[in-house]
Every structure is written in C-alpha cells, then in structure tokens.
C-alpha positions as CSV (number, residue, x, y, z in Angstrom):
1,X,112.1,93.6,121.7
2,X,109.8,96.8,121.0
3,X,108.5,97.6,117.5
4,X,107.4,101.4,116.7
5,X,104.4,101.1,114.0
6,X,103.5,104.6,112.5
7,X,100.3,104.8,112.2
8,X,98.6,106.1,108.9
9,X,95.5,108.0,109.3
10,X,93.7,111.3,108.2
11,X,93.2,112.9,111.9
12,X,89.7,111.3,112.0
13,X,90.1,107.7,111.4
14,X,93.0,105.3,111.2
15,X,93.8,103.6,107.8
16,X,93.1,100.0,107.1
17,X,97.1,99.8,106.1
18,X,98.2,100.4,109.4
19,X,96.3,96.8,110.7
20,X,98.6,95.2,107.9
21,X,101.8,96.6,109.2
22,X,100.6,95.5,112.9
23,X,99.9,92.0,111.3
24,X,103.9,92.1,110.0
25,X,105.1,93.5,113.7
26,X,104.0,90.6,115.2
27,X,105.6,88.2,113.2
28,X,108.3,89.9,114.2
29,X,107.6,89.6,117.7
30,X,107.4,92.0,120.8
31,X,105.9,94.4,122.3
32,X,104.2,96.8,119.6
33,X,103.7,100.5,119.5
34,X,101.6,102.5,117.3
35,X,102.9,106.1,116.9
36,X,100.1,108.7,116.0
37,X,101.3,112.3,114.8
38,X,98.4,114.6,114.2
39,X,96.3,117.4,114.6
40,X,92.6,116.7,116.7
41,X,93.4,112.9,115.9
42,X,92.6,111.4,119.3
43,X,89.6,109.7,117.6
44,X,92.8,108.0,115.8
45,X,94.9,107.3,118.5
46,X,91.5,105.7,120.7
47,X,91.0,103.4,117.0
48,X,94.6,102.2,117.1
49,X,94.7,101.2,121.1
50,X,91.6,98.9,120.2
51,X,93.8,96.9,117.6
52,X,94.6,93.7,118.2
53,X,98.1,93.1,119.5
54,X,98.8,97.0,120.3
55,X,100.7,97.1,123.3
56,X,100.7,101.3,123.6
57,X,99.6,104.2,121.7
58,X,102.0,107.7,121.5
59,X,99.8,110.6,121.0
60,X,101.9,113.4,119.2
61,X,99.3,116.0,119.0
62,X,100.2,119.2,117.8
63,X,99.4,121.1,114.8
64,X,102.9,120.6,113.1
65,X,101.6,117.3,112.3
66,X,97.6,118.6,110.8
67,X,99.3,117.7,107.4
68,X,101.4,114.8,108.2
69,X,104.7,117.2,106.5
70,X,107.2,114.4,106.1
71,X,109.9,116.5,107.8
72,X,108.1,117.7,110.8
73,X,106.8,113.3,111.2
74,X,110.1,112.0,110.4
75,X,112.0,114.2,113.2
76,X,109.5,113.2,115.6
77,X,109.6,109.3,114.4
78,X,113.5,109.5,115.1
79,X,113.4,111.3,118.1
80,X,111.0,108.6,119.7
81,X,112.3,105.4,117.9
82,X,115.7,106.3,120.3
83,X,113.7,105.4,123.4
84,X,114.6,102.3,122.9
85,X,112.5,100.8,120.1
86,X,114.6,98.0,117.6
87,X,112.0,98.2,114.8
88,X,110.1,101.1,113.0
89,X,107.8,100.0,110.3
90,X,105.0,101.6,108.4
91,X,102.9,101.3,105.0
92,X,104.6,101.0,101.9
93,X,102.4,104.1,100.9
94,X,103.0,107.3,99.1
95,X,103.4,108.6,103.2
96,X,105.5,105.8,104.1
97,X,107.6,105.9,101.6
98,X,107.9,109.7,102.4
99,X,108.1,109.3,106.0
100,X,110.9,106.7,106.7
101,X,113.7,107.6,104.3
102,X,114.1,110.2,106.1
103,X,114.1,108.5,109.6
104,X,116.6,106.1,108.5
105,X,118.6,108.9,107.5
106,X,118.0,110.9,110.9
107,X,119.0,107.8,112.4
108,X,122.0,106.8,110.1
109,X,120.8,103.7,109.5
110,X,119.7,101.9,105.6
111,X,116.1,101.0,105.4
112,X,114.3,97.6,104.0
113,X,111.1,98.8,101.9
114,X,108.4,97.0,100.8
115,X,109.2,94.0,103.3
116,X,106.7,91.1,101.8
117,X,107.6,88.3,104.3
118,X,109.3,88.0,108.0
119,X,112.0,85.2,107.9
120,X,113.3,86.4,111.4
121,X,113.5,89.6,113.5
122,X,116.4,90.9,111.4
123,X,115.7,89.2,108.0
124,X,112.9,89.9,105.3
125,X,111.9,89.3,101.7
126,X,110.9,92.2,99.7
127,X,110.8,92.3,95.8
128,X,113.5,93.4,93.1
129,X,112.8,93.7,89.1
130,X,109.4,94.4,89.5
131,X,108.5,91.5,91.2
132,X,110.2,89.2,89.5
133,X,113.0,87.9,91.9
134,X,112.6,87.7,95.5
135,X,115.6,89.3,97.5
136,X,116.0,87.9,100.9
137,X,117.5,90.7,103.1
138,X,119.3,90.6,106.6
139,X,119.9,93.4,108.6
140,X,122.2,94.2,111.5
141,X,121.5,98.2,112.1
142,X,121.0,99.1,115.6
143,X,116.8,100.0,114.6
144,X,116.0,98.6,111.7
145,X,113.5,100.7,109.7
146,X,111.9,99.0,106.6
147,X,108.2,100.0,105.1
148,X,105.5,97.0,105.0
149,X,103.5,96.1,101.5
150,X,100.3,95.8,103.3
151,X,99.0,93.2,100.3
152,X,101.3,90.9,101.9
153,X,99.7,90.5,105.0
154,X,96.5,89.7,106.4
155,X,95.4,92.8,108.6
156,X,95.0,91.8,112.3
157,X,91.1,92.4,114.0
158,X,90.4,96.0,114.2
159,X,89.4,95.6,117.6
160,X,90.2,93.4,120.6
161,X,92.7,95.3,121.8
162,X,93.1,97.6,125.1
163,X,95.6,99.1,124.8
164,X,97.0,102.5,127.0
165,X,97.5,105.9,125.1
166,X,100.2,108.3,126.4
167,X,100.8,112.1,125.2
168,X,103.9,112.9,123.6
169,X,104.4,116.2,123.8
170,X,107.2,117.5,122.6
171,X,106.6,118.7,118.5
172,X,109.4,118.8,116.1
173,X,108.4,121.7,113.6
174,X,111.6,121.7,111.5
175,X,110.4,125.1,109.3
176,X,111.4,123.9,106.3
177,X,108.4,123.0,104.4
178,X,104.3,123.8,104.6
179,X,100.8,122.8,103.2
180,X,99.8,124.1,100.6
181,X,96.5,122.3,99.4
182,X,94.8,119.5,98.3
183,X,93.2,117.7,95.9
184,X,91.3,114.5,97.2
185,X,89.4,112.8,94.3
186,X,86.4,111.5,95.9
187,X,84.4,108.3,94.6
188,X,81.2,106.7,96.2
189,X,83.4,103.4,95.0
190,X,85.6,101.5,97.7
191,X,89.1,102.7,98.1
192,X,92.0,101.0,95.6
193,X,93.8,99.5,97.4
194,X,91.8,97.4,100.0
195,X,89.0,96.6,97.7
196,X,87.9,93.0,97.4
197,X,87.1,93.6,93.6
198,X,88.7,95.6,91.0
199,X,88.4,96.6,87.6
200,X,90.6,98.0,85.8
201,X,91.5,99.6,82.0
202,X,94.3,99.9,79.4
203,X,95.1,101.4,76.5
204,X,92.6,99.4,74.4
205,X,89.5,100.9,75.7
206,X,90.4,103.5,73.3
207,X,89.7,107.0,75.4
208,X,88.9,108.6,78.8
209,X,85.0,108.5,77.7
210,X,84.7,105.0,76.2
211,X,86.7,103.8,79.9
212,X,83.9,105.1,82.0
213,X,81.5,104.5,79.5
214,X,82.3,100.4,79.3
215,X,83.8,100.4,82.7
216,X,81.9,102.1,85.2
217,X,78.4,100.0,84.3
218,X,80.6,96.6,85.5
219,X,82.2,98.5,88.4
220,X,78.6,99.5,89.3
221,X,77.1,95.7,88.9
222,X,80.3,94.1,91.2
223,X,81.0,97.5,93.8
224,X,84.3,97.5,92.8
225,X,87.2,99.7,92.6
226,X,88.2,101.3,89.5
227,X,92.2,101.2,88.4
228,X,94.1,101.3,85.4
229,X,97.8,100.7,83.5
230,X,99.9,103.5,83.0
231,X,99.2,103.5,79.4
232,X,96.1,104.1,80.2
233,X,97.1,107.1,82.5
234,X,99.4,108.2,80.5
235,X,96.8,108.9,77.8
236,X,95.1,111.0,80.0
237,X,91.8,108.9,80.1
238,X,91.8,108.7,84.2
239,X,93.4,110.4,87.4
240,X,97.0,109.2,88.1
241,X,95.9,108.1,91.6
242,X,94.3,105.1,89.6
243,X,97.1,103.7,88.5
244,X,98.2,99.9,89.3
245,X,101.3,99.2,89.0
246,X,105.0,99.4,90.0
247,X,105.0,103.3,89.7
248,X,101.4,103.3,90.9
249,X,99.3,101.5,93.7
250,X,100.3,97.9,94.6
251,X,96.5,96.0,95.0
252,X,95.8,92.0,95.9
253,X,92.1,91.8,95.9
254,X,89.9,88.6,95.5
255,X,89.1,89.4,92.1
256,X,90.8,91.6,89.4
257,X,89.2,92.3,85.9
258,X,92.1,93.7,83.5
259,X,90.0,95.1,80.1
260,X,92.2,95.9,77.5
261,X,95.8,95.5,79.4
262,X,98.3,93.9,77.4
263,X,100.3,93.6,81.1
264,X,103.8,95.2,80.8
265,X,105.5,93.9,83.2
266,X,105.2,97.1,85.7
267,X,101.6,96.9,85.5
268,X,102.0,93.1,86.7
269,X,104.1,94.3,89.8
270,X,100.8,95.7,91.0
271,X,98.2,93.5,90.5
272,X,99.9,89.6,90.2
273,X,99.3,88.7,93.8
274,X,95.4,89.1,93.5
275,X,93.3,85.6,94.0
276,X,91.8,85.7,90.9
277,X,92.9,87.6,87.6
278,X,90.8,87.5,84.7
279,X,91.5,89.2,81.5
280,X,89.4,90.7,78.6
281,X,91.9,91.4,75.5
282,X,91.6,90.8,71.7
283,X,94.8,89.9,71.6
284,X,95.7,86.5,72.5
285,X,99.0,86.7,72.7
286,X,99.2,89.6,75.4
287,X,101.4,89.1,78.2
288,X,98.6,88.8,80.7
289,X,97.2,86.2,79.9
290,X,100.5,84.1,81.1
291,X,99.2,85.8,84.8
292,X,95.3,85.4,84.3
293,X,93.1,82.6,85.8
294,X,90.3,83.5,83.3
295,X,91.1,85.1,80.0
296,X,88.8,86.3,76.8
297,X,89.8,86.8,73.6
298,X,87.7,89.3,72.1
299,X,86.3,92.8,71.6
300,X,85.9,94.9,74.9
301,X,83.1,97.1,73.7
302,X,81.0,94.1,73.0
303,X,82.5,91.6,75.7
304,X,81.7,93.7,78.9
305,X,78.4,94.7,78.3
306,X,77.5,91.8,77.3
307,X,78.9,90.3,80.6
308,X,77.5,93.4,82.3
309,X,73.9,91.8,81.2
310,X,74.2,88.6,82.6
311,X,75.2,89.8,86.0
C-alpha cells in the first residue's frame, strides 16, 4: 500500500505539520511518499527525505508551483496520486484545505478532512458539531484523499530518515489563476499552531491596546504564542490569523491561558485538546470554565499582572 503525503513548506524549509501527517501515514501503514511542489525548494525536498519513515521524495520543481496556486498543486497531486498511490493526505491547513478538494474532485472521489484518529487503512475519526461528536468514517474510494489535524498526532523525528529524491518533471500550469501578493505578519513569538504555550484573549480585555498592553508582558515572561476568540477578532483588536477556533486555527499545546474568553463553543473546537487549559474570567459562570484545568474568577487588568510579577 503506498501513501502520497504533500508536503507543506515555504520553498526554503519544510513545515512542522507535514511530520504530523507522516506520523498519521504510518498508522496507516505502507510505503510513504512525500510530494514536494515548488520553486528553488530542493533545500525542502533534502529536509523531507531525512524524515523518519519517508520511503521517497517527488521533486516537482518548476516555477508554476513558487506560490503553491491550489490549481496548478492540485493538478499535479492528481496526476501523480494515479501512479498507483491508495492514500493522499496533507495538513488540515488553510493550503490543505485548498489543495485536496480539488484533488478529490480531479480524481472523482469524496475526501475525509480533518482525520483525528486511524481505526484502519480505510476507516478514520474526524470531528462533527464543532467537536462535539466524534464521526467514525469508512471509506471504499479507489484513493482515498482525506486532510490530517496535525494536533492529533505526535510528529514523527525530523531526522532518521534516508530517503531517495526523484525529479518530477512534468508541471501542470492550468492558467487559470496567479499571485498576486502577500501579507506575512511576522512575530519574534513562536508560530500558533506548534507552540508549547499559548495565550490568548477575548472580548473582555476590552480593546486592541489594552490586549497587547495586559497580554504581551505574560506572552513575553512564558515565550508563548499569542491567539485570540473571534470576538476578539471580530472587534478588530488583533490580526485574523490569530484566531483559535473552529473558523480559525485548531492549537493543542502544553499549556493554554484563555483571558477574558467566555468559550463559545467554536472557540472550544480550537483549543479543548490542549494539556492544560487555565482560564482568567470575572465571570464564573462562563462556559470555559466547564473545559479549564485551572480557572480564576476575577478582574484581568489586575489578575495578569499581578501573575506577570510572580513569574
């Protein structure tokens, strides 16, 4: 049985979520191989054939791919997951979730997403109502395509491997889209979504100035990632691409500080599966508390510095 794993990377170094979705491909079990599509990304393709339990690397090197276009990668996934390959997985990302709707429909096939568990090589369990119920799906398509929540499993070693890397060069341009620009917010504070500590802020912490100016002090103290609930977003106090949540980024680090979330129950999708939750609220009867570890009644402007101080 052979598993296609696209690989997620920015052309210079592969991303963390792509060891996750390596981790879920061998409890599938087979022979594994990481696809990467790029531009100048052979520094990514030499970092995936070093990961443990790689069997082969696929080189698509051209620049059609510079900008990872989610027409031009999914023609070229389809094209190469006919070779013979029963499985295609990838991150349950923003490129995943681009990316492999529109394999399974190249390939006529219905697609899994956000696969949380392996039962067996054709069944999974992924989430439904926000996390709330547990589906348990089987599958009998000919490739069976399905996107991997990388909180779900441990990411295999980053190195071990020795795996061989072939070219693929044929490029499927399909002339229908093309970059634009970009706008990458950049932070000196580990990413989101693999960070081992995170804090994060609602609604209550009132505005966009009073969030960095309570926030960022305890971020600073515990090097942790910043997030935030919709609400919060919504308000305009922080970037979008802070969000936790169901409609945001899906996180599961060793710690997470909720200040001033009442937890809705989107904003639990996101964050539930983290080791430890502790909350910071005023009101003791928000719904987070029912999910926290930890939890303290009281004012936030007053609470985290004051905890800031003692750290």
């Amino acid at each position: 049985m052979s598993i296609l794993v696209i690989a997620e990377h920015d052309n210079k170094t592969l991303n963390g979520a792509t060891l996750n979705v390596v981790a879920a491909a061998q409890k599938i079990g087979g022979d594994i191989t990481v696809l990467v599509a790029g531009s100048g990304a052979q520094a990514v393709a030499d970092a995936a054939a070093k990961v443990a339990g790689v069997s082969k690397v696929l080189l698509a090197d051209n620049a059609a791919y510079a900008n990872q276009l989610a027409e031009n990668v999914a023609a070229l996934v389809a094209d190469v997951a006919k070779g013979g390959f029963k499985h295609v997985l990838a991150a349950s990302t923003t490129t995943g979730k681009n990316i492999l709707p529109r394999v399974a429909a190249l390939l006529d096939v219905s697609m899994i997403s956000d696969i949380i568990a392996v039962e067996s090589a054709n069944t999974f369990k992924r989430p439904i109502y926000a996390g709330n119920a547990i589906a348990t799906v089987q599958s009998d398509e000919a490739i069976i395509v399905g996107t991997v929540r990388g909180t779900a499993f441990d990411a295999v070693a980053a190195e071990g491997g020795a795996a061989a890397v072939e070219a693929v060069s044929e490029a499927k341009d399909a002339g229908i889209s093309k970059f634009v620009a970009e706008e990458i917010v950049k932070s000196e504070r580990p990413e989101l979504t693999a960070a081992r500590i995170v804090v994060s802020g609602g609604r209550g912490v009132g505005s966009g100035e009073n969030y960095h100016k309570v926030l960022d002090p305890l971020a600073d103290k515990l090097g942790a990632a910043q997030g935030a609930s919709r609400a919060a977003v919504d308000a305009g106090f922080v970037p979008n691409d802070m969000q936790v949540g169901q409609t945001g980024k899906i996180v599961a680090p060793d710690l997470y500080i909720a200040v001033g979330i009442s937890g809705a129950i989107q904003h639990l999708a996101g964050m539930k599966d983290s080791k430890v939750i502790v909350a910071i609220n005023k009101d003791e009867e928000a719904p987070i508390n029912a999910v926290a570890d930890y939890w303290l009644v009281g004012d936030l402007n007053t609470v985290v510095p004051e905890l800031v101080s003692k750290i």
